[in-house]
C-alpha positions in Angstrom: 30.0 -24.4 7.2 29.7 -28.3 6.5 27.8 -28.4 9.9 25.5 -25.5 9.2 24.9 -27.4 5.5 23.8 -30.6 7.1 21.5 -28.4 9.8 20.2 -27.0 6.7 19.7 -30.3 4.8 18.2 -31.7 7.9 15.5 -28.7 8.7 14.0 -29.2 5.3 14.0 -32.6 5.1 11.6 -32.1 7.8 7.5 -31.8 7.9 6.4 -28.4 7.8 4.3 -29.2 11.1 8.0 -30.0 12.5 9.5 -26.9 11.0 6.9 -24.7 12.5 7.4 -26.6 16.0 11.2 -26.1 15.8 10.6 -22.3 14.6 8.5 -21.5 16.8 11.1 -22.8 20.1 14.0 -21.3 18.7 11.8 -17.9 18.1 10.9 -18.3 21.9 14.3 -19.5 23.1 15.6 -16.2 21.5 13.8 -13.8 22.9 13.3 -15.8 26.7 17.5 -15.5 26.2 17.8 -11.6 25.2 15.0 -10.3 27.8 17.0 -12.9 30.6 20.2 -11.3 29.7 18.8 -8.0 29.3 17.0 -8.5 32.7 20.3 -9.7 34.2 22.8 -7.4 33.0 19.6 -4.4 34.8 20.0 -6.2 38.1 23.1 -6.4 38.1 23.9 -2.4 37.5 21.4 -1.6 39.5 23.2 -4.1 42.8 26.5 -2.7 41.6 25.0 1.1 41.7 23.6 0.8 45.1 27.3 -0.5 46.6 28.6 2.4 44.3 26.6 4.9 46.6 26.8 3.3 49.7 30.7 3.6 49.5 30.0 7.6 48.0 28.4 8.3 51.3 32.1 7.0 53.1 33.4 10.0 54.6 37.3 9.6 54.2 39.0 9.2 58.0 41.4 12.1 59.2 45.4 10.9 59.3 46.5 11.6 62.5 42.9 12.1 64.4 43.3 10.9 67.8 40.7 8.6 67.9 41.4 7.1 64.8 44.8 6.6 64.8 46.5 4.6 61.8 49.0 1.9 61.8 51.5 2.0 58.7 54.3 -1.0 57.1 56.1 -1.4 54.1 53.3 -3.8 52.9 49.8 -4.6 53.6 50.7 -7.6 55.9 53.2 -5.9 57.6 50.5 -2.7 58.5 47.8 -5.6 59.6 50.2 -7.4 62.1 50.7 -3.9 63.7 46.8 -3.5 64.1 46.3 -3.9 68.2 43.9 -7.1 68.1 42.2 -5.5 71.2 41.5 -1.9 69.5 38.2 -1.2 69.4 36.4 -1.1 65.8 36.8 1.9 64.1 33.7 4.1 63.5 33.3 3.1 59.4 31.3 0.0 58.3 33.5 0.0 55.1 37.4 -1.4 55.3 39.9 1.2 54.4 43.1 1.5 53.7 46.3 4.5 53.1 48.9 3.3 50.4 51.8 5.8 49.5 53.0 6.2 46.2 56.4 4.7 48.1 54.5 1.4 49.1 53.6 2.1 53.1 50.5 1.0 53.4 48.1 2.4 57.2 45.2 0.5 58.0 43.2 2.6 60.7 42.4 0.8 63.9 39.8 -1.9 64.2 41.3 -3.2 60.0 41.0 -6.8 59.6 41.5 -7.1 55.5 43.8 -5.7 53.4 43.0 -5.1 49.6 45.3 -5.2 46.3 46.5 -2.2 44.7 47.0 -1.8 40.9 49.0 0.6 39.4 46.6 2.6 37.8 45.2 3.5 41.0 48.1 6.2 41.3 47.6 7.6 38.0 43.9 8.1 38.0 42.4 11.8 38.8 39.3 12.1 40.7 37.0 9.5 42.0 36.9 6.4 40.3 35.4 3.3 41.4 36.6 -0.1 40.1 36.4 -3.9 41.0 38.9 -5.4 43.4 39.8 -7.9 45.1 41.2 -8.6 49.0 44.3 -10.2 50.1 42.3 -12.9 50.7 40.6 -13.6 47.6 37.1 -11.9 48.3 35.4 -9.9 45.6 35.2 -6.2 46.6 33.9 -3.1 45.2 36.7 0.1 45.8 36.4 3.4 45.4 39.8 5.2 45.0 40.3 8.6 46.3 43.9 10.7 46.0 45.1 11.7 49.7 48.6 12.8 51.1 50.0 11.2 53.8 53.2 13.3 55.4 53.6 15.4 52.4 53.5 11.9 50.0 51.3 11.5 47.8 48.8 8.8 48.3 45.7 7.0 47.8 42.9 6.3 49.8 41.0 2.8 48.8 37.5 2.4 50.2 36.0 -0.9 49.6 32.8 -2.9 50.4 33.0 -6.8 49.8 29.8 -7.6 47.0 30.1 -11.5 47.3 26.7 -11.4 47.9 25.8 -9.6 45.5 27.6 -12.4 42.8 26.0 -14.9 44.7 22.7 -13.4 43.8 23.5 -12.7 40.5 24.7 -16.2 40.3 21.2 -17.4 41.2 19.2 -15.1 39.2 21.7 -16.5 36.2 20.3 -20.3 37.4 16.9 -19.3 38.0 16.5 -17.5 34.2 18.1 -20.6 32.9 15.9 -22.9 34.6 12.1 -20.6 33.5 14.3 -20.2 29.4 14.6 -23.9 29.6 10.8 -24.4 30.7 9.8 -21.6 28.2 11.5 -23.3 25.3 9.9 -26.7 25.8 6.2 -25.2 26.6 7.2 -22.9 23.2 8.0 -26.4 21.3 5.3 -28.2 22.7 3.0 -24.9 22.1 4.6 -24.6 18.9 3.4 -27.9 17.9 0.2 -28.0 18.8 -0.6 -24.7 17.3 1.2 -26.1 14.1 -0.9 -29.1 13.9 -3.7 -26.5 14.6 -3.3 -23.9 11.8 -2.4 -27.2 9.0 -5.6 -28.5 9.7 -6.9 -26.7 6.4 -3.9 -27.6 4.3 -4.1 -31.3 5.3 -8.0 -31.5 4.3 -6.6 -29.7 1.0 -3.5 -32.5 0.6 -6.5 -35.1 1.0 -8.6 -33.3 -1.2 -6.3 -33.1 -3.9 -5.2 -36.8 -3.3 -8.7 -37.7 -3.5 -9.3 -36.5 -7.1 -5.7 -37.4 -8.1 -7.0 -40.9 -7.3 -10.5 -41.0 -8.4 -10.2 -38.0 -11.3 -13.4 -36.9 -9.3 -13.2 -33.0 -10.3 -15.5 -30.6 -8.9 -14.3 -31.7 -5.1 -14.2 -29.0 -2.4 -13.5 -28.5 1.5 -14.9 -25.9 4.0 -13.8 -22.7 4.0 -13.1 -20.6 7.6 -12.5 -17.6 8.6 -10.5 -14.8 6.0 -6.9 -15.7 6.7 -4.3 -17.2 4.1 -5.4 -20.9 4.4 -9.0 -19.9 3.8 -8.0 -18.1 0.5 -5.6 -21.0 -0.5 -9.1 -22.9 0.4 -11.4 -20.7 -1.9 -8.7 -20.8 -4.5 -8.2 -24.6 -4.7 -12.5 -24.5 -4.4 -12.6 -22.4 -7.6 -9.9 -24.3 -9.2 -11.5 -27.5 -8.4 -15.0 -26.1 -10.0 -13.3 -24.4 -13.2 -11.9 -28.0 -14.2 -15.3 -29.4 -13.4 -17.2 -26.8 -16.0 -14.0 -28.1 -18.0 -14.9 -31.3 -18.3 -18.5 -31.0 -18.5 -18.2 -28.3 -21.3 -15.1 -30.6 -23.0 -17.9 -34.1 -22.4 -20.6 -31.8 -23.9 -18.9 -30.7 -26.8 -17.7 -34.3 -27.8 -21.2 -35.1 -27.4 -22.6 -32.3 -29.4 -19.8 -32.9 -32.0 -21.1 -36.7 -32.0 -24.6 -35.9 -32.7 -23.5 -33.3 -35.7 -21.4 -35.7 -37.2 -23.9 -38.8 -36.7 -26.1 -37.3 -39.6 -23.9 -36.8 -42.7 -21.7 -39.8 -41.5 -25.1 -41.5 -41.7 -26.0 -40.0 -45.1 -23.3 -40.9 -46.6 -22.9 -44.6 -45.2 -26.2 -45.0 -46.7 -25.4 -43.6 -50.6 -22.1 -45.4 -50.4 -24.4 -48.7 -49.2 -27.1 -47.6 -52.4 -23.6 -47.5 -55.1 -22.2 -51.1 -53.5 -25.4 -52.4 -53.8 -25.8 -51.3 -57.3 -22.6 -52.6 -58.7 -23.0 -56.0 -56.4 -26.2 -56.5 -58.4 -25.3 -55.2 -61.4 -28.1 -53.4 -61.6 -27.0 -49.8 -62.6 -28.4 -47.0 -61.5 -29.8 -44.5 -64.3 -27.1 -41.7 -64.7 -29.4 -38.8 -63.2 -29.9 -41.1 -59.7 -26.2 -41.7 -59.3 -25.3 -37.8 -59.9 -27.4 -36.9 -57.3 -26.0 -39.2 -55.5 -22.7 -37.8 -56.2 -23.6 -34.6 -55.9 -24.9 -35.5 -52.0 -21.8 -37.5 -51.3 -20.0 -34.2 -52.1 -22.0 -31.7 -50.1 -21.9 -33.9 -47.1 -18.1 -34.4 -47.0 -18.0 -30.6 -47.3 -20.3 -30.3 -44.4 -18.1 -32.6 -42.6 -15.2 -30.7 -43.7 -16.8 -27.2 -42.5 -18.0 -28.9 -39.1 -14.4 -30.2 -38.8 -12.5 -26.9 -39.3 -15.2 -25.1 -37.1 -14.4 -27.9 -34.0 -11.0 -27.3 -34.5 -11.0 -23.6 -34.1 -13.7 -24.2 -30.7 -10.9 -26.4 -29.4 -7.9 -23.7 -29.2 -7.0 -22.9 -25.8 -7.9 -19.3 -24.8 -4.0 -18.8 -23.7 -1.8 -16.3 -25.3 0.3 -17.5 -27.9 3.9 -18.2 -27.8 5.3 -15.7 -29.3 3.8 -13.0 -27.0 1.6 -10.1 -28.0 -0.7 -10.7 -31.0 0.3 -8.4 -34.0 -1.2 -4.9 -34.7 -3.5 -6.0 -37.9 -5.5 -3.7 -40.4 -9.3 -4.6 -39.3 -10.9 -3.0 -41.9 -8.8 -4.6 -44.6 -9.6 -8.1 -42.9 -13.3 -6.9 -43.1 -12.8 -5.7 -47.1 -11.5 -9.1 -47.9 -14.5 -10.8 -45.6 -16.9 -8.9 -47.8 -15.7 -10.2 -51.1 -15.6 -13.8 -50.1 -19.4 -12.9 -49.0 -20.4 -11.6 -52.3 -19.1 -14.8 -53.7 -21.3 -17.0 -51.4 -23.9 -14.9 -51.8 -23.8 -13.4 -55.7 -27.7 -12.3 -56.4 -27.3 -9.6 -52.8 -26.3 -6.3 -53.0 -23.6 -5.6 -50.0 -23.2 -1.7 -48.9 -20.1 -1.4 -47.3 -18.8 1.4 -45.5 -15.7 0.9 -44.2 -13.3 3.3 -42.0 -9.4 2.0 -41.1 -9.3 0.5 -38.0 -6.5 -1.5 -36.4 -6.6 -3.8 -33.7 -4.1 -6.3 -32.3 -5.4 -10.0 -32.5 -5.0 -12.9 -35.3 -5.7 -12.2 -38.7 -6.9 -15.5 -39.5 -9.2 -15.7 -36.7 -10.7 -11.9 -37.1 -11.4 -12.9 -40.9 -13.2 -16.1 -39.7 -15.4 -14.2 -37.4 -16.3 -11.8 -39.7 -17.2 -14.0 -42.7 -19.3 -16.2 -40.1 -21.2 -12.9 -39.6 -21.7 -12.4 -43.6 -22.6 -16.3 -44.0 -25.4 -15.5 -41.3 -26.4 -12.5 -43.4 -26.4 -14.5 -46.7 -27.9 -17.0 -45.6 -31.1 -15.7 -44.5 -31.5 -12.3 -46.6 -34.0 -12.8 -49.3 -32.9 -12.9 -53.1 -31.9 -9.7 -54.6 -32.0 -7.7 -50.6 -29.2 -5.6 -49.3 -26.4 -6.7 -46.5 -25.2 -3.9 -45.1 -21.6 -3.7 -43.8 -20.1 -0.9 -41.7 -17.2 -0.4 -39.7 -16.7 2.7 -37.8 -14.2 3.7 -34.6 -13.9 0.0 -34.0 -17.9 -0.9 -34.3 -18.5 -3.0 -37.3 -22.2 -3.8 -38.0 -23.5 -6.1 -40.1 -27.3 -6.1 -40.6 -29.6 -8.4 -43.6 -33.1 -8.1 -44.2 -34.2 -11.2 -43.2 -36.7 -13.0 -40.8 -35.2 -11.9 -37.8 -34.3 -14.0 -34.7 -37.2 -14.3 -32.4 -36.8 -12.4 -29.2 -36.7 -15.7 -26.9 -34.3 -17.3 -29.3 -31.8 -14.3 -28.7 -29.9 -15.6 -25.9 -28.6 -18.9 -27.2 -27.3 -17.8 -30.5 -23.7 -17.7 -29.4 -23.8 -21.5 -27.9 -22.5 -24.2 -29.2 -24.3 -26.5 -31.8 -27.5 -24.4 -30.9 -29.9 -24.0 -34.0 -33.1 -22.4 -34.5 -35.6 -24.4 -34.8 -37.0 -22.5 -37.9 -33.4 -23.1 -39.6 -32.9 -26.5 -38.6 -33.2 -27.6 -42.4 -30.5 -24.9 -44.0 -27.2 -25.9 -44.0 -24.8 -25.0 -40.9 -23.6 -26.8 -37.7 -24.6 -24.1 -35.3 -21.1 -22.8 -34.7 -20.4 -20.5 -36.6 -21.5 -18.2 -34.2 -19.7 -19.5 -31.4 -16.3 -19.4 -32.8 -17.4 -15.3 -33.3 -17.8 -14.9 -29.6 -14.5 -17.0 -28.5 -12.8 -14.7 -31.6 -13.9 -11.8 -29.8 -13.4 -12.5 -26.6 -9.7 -13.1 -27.2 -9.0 -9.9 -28.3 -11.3 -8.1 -25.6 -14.2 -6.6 -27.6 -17.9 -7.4 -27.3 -20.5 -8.9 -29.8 -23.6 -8.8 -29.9 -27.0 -10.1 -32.0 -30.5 -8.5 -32.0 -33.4 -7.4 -34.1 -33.1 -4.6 -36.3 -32.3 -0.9 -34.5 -34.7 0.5 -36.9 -38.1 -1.5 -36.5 -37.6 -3.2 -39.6 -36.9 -6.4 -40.6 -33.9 -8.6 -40.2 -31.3 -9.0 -37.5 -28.3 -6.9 -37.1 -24.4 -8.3 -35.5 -22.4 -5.7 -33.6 -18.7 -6.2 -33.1 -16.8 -3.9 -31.2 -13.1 -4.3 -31.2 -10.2 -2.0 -28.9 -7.7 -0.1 -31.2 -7.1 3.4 -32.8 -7.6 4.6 -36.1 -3.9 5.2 -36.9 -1.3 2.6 -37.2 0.7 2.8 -33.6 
């Protein structure tokens, strides 16, 4: 185990280009050794079958024939010695010899090799064919037949020597080791090459990523080939690479944007505060109107900055989920009843016609009620004194419509960016972003928005929000 833990330690210690290499042999090794040895293990049945039937077609000699007389002894060496050295060879090709169950032992004439007996050889039935060896040491292949010699029972041992068969196997076994031993170092050296190969893509993605880990140069990307796993690791890292560089340009824009915004009631009130120093430096008072106004712009412009502040803040929330999981199931149309009183406060001479259905969605509160009274701020702010708003929520749609200028039609698809102002509002108070922190809002909890010109041909614009949920509480 401790050895198999440091072979373990030491394969991942290793580059992957080296892991691959090493897999790739031993995957090669493995199966050059289980087709050798399956190979093997064929020829050798298939030698061992053809000895099998050559000593099936032995017809077994005759005791007593004339011409093929047998010579008998109490033990094998004892029946060779009596074998006439002279005789002429006996008509089989296969040596053969008679054991009793009493031990004599008859070799017919022409018998030059004896072969051992084992004592299962007496209690077999049938024909059975085993492995055996001779007196001598030679490898033999014997077939064992039951005979009767003089009313004894007996066995009759046919054999065929197969030491050339070993030998062959022997050399096969050499010659597969040799082409396994080839075929594992052309698989390693294969292995490596293809390795080095099929990496290429990673290793232009390890320098790409050490490139902009060094130079924070986002927006970086490599070549993309073929439709394989690298190339979608490629294409992913490429779209990662070009989704932090819309980051950062959106993330440099906004702090720019926010810059600009700020610049002017930062400015403003730099130069009131300047106009009061001034004033006391001198001692030259200012009469009491002058310095309420004053005080009265000091005040609106740290509420703008206030507003613009609170609005930046909500833009910068990441679009994750929260912590806690799942937002809460909330009563939309209760977040939208409260929305509208907070609008007939900003907006006390307009008459607000709300029609208002339950709805309930799951999303933030907070951030729903925000959205919404962005919408109604719109619609006070550019509905003429004394005109109607009209509020209505149905099956999830709420729509909010004034009767106002309108938005022109070429103005339409900006309304939702950031900071953007029309030109004919520039002068009303705002910081163009109200209507960006709708859409984000919305988009969080997977409904739509939309702004356009009145449905009916009149005037004034109308703001669709549609938001997923079900009428009931769930």
């Amino acid at each position: 185990m401790k050895r198999l833990g440091r072979l373990t330690g030491w394969f991942r210690g290793r580059t992957l280009r080296t892991r691959l290499a090493v897999l790739t042999a031993a995957a090669v090794a493995v199966a050059i050794a289980v087709a050798a040895a399956a190979c093997w293990f064929l020829v050798r049945d298939n030698l061992y079958e053809q000895v099998r039937s050559g000593l099936a077609d032995a017809p077994p000699p005759t005791a007593g024939r004339g011409d093929f007389p047998l010579y008998c002894g109490t033990s094998a060496e004892d029946a060779l010695a009596k074998v006439p050295t002279n005789s002429r060879a006996h008509p089989y090709r296969w040596d053969t010899q008679l054991v009793t169950k009493d031990g004599t032992v008859c070799f017919p004439a022409g018998s030059s090799a004896a072969l051992k007996t084992e004592p299962a050889d007496f209690s077999s039935t049938g024909t059975v064919y085993r492995e055996g060896t001779y007196l001598d040491g030679r490898s033999a292949m014997v077939r064992v037949q039951h005979a009767s010699a003089d009313g004894t029972a007996a066995v009759l041992l046919t054999a065929s020597p197969i030491e050339g068969v070993q030998d062959s196997l022997q050399n096969l076994a050499l010659l597969m080791a040799g082409v396994a031993g080839l075929g594992v170092i052309g698989a390693g050296v294969t292995g490596r090459l293809v390795a080095r190969s099929a990496l290429k893509p990673v290793d232009d993605l390890t320098d790409a990523v050490e490139h902009i880990a060094r130079t924070e140069e986002v927006g970086t990307t490599i070549p993309v080939h073929g439709k394989d796993e690298i190339a979608r690791l490629s294409t992913s890292f490429n779209s990662m690479s070009t989704a932090l560089l819309n980051s950062r340009e959106r993330q440099t824009r906004l702090i720019a944007d926010a810059g600009h915004e700020l610049r002017t009631p930062l400015t403003s009130l730099r130069t009131n505060v300047d106009l009061l120093i001034r004033s006391d430096e001198t001692g030259r008072a200012l009469p009491p109107a002058t310095r309420q106004k004053l005080l009265g712009n000091m005040k609106a412009q740290m509420q703008e900055l206030t507003v613009l502040i609170g609005d930046l803040l909500q833009l910068s929330r990441p679009d994750s989920p929260r912590p806690g999981g799942a937002p809460a199931v909330v009563a939309f149309h209760e977040i939208v009843d409260r929305a509208v009183e907070r609008g007939r406060l900003r907006g006390p001479g307009l008459r607000f016609e709300v029609a208002v259905e339950p709805w309930y969605v799951r999303g933030d509160a907070a951030a729903l009620e925000r959205a919404v009274v962005n919408l109604l701020d719109n619609a006070v702010k550019y509905s003429p004194p004394g005109g109607p708003v009209a509020v209505e929520l149905r099956q999830g749609r709420l729509v909010v419509r004034d009767h106002g200028p309108g938005i022109p039609a070429d103005e339409l698809p900006y309304v939702f960016d950031r900071f953007w102002r029309s030109p004919s509002s520039r002068q009303l108070p705002g910081s163009g972003l109200g209507l960006s922190i709708v859409a984000q809002t919305v988009r969080e909890t997977d409904g739509e928005v939309a702004l356009g010109p009145a449905p009916d041909g009149g005037a004034g614009t109308q703001a669709t929000m549609r938001l997923p949920g079900r009428s009931d509480r769930p």
